[in-house]
C-alpha positions in Angstrom: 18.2 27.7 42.3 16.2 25.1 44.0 13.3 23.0 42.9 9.8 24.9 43.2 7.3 23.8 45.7 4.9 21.2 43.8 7.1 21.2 40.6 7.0 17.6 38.5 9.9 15.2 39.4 11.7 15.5 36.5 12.9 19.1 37.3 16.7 18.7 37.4 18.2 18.4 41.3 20.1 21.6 41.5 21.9 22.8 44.4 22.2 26.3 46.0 25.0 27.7 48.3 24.4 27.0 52.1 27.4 26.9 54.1 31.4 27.1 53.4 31.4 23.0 52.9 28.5 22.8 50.4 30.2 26.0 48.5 33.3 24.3 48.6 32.0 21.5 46.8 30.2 23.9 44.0 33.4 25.3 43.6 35.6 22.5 43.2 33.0 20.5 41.7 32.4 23.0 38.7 35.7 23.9 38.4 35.7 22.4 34.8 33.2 24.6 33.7 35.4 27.3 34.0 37.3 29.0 36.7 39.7 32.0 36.4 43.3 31.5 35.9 45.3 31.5 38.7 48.2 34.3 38.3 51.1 34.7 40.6 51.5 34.4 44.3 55.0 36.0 44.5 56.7 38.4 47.2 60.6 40.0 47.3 61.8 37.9 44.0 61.2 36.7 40.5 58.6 34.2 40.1 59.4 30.9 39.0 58.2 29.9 35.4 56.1 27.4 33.9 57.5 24.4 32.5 55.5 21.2 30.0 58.2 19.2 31.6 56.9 19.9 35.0 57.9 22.5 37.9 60.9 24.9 37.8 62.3 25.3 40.8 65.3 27.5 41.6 66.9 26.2 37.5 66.1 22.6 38.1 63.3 21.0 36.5 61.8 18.9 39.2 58.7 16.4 38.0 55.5 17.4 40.1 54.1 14.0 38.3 51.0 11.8 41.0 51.9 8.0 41.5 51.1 5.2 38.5 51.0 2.1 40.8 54.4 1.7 42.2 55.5 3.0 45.7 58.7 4.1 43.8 59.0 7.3 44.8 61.2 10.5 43.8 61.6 13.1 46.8 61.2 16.7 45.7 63.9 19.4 45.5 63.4 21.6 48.5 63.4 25.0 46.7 61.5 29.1 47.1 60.2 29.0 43.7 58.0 26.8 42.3 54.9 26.7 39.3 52.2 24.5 40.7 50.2 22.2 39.0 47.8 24.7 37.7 50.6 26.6 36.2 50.6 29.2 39.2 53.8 30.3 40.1 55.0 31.4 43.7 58.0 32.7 45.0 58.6 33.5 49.0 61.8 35.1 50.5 61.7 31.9 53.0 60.9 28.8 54.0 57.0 29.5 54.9 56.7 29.0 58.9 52.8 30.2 58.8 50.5 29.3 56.4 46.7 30.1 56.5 44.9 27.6 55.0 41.0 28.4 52.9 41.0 25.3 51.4 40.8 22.0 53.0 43.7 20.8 50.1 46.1 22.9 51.7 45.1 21.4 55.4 45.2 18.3 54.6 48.7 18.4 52.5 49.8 20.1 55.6 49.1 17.6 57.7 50.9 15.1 55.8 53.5 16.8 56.1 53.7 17.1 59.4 53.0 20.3 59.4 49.8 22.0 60.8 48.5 25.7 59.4 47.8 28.7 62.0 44.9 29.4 60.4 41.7 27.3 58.6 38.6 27.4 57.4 37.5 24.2 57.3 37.8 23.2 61.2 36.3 20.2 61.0 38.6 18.3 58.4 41.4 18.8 61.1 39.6 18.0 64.1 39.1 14.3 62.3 41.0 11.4 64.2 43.0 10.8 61.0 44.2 14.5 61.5 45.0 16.1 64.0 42.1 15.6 66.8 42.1 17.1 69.8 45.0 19.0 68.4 43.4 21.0 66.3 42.0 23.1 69.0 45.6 24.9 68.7 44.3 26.4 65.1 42.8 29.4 64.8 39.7 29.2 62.7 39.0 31.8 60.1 35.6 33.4 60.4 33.6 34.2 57.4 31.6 31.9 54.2 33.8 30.3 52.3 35.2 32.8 49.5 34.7 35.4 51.9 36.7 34.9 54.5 37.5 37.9 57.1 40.6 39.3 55.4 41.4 41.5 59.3 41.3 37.7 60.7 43.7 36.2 58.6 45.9 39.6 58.6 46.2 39.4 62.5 47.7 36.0 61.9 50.9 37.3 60.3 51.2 34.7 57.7 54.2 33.7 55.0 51.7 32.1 53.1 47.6 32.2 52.4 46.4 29.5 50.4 42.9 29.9 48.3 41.3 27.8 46.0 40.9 29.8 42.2 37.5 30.2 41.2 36.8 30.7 44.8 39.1 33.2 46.5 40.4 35.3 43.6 38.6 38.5 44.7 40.2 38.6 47.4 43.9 38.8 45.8 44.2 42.1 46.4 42.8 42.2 49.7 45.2 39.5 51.0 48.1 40.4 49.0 48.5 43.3 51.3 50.3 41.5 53.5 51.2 38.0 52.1 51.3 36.4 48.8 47.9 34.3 48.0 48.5 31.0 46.6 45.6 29.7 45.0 44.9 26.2 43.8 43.7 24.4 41.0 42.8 20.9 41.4 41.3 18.8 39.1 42.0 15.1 40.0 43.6 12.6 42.4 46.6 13.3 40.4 46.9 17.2 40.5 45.8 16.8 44.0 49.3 14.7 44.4 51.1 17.4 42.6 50.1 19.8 45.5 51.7 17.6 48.1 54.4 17.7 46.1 54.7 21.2 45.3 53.9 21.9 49.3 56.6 19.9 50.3 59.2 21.5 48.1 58.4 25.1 49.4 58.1 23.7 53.0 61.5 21.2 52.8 59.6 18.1 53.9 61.1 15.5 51.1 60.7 12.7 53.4 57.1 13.1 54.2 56.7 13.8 50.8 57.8 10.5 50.0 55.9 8.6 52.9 52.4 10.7 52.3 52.9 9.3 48.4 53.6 5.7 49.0 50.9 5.5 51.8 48.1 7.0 48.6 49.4 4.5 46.0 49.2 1.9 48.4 45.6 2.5 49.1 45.0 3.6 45.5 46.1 0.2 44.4 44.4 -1.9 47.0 41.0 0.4 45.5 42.1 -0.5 41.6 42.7 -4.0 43.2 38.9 -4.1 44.5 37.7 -3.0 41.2 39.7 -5.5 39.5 38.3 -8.2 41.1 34.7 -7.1 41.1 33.3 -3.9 42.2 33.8 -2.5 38.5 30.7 -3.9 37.7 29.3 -2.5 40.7 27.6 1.0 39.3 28.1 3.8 41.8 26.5 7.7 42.5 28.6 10.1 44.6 26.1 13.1 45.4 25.8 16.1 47.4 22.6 17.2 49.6 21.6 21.1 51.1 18.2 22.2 52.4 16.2 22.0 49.2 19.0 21.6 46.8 21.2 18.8 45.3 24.0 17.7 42.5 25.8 15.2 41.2 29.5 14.7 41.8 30.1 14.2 37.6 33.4 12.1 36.1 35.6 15.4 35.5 34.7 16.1 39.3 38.0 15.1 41.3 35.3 12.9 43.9 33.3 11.4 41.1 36.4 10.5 38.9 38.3 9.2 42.1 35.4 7.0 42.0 35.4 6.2 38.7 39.1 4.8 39.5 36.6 1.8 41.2 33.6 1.5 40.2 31.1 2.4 37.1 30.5 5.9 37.1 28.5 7.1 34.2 27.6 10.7 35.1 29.1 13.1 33.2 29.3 16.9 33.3 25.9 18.4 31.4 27.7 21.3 30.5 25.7 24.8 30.6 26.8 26.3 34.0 26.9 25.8 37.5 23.1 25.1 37.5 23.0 22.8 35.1 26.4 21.1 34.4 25.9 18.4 37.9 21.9 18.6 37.8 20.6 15.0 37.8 17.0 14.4 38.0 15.4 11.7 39.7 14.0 10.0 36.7 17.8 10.0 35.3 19.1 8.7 38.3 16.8 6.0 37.8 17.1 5.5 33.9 20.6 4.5 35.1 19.7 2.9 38.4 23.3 3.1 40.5 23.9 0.1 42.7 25.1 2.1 45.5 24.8 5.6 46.5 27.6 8.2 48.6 25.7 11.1 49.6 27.3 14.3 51.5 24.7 15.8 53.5 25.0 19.6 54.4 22.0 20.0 57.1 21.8 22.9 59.4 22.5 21.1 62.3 22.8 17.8 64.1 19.4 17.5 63.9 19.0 18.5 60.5 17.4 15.8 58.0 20.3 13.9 56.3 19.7 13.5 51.9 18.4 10.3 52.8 15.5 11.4 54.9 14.4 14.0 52.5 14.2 11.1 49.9 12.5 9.1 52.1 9.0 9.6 50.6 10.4 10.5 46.7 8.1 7.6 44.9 11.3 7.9 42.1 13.7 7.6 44.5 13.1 4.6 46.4 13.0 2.7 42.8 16.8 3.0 42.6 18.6 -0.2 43.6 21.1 1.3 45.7 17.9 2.3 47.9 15.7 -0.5 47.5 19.0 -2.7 48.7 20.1 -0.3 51.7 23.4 0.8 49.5 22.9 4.6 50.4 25.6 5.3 52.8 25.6 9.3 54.3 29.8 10.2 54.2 30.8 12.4 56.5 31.1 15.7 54.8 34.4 17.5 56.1 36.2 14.6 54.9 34.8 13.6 51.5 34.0 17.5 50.7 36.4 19.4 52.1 39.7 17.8 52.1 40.6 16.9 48.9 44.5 15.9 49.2 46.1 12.6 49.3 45.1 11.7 52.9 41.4 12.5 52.2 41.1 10.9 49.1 43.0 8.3 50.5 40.4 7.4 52.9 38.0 8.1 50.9 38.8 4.7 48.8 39.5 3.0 52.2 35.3 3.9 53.0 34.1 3.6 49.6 35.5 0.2 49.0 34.7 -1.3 52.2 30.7 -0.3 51.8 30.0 -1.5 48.1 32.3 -4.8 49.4 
């Protein structure tokens, strides 16, 4: 749903799906409101089961907890058998060699790793300098919206492993399962993204990138807590995301908006209702609360498309906010912020927030 031509300004900002980026973020964003449990990913033996302690893996409780501030950090248990942060369990005959990825969490864990997938659907997270670059030429990319990925495309791949994200990819279980197990994720925050890196690298057997890819967040994590302490707490912020004529706000149970609230003032919380209303902000209560500076992801339609910005540019409402009036709106480039989601996105992520409210 979008806003009507000529309706009043006080008609929430709503979003609708254009594009596998902008979906992604509906997806992820709203997961809160309500997304399927995830069920079993499991293939030739007993899945693994779930544990209040943490992961089970192969008898051995290994803890799949995120980072508190210290660069202490355990390395995982290399193991087949894991439940993952979300309480899904998966169990693989083998170390997985080929992983398609339909969730820029799983690329980007990946790449932490040192690992890359053979297949993707979000392209343009790996083909950032801070991933693979030119590289990631050498990665198939899936065809298809995200959701609805081509299932033949990701067959003729031959993976181990498919990762999905739940709420997002669960209809397509049984298409996928046909030929691989589907592991799909749930994350909620900067620490159950963690938990994924650390639920990757046990099934994969990469303890020492593990440990590297979690000191290198915490470090940046504290340097961002560091920044807030001295300051940019008081410094009220608005994450939000733009496409064609619709728009929402990244709320505090969003994994973006409460990695931001890690820094600054973020006082946007989930409406409830549904994914039409539970992120819709209208311009008036943008204003009421006036944010200081502004993150917007823009999904145009092209390179030449207008940016959230431009299509503010003449809102009377809009250019009363402070972060406007002060040129504090800063456009983010979508594949990271949106689509990648794992330690070395959200780790950046801080590193570009930080530096523009600074």
């Amino acid at each position: 749903m979008v806003r009507p031509p000529g309706a009043p300004m006080s008609t929430p900002l709503v979003r609708r799906l254009t594009g596998s980026l902008f979906a992604a973020a509906l997806a992820v964003g709203l997961a809160a409101c309500g997304s399927p449990a995830p069920t079993a990913a499991t293939t030739g033996a007993a899945t693994a089961t779930a544990s209040s302690q943490g992961a089970t893996v192969s008898g051995t409780a290994v803890s799949l907890s995120a980072p508190t501030g210290s660069v202490a950090v355990t390395p995982v248990t290399p193991a087949l058998s894991i439940t993952g942060p979300g309480g899904e369990a998966v169990t693989l005959p083998a170390k997985p060699q080929r992983i398609v990825c339909l969730t820029g969490l799983c690329d980007d864990v990946l790449v932490e790793l040192g690992l890359a997938p053979v297949g993707t659907s979000t392209p343009g997270l790996l083909a950032l300098p801070e991933f693979m670059g030119a590289n990631s030429t050498t990665v198939t990319t899936i065809p298809g919206s995200f959701g609805s990925e081509d299932v033949e495309s990701i067959a003729a791949l031959k993976p181990d492993l498919v990762v999905g994200l739940a709420g997002a990819h669960d209809q397509m279980r049984s298409a996928v399962e046909q030929f691989a197990p589907l592991w799909l994720l749930d994350v909620k925050d900067w620490h159950s993204s963690v938990d994924y890196l650390r639920a990757f690298a046990t099934l994969t057997d990469r303890p020492d990138q593990q440990v590297a890819a979690e000191q290198s967040f915490d470090t940046k994590l504290a340097a961002a807590r560091a920044a807030s302490a001295a300051g940019l707490k008081n410094t009220t912020a608005l994450t939000m995301y733009i496409s064609g004529g619709g728009q929402g706000v990244n709320t505090q149970d969003d994994l973006l908006g409460g990695l931001m609230g890690e820094v600054f003032t973020y006082p946007w919380p989930n409406k409830g209702g549904g994914w039409d209303t539970a992120q819709a902000y209208s311009f008036e209560e943008i204003l009421a609360v006036d944010p200081q500076i502004v993150f917007i992801q823009s999904f145009t339609d092209g390179p030449d498309g207008p940016t959230g910005s431009q299509q503010f540019a003449n809102n009377p409402v809009w250019q009363q906010v402070s972060a406007v009036k002060n040129g504090k709106v800063v456009e983010v480039d979508t594949d990271l912020w949106t689509a990648g989601r794992g330690p070395r996105s959200l780790g950046l992520v801080l590193d570009q927030a930080v530096a523009a409210a600074s």
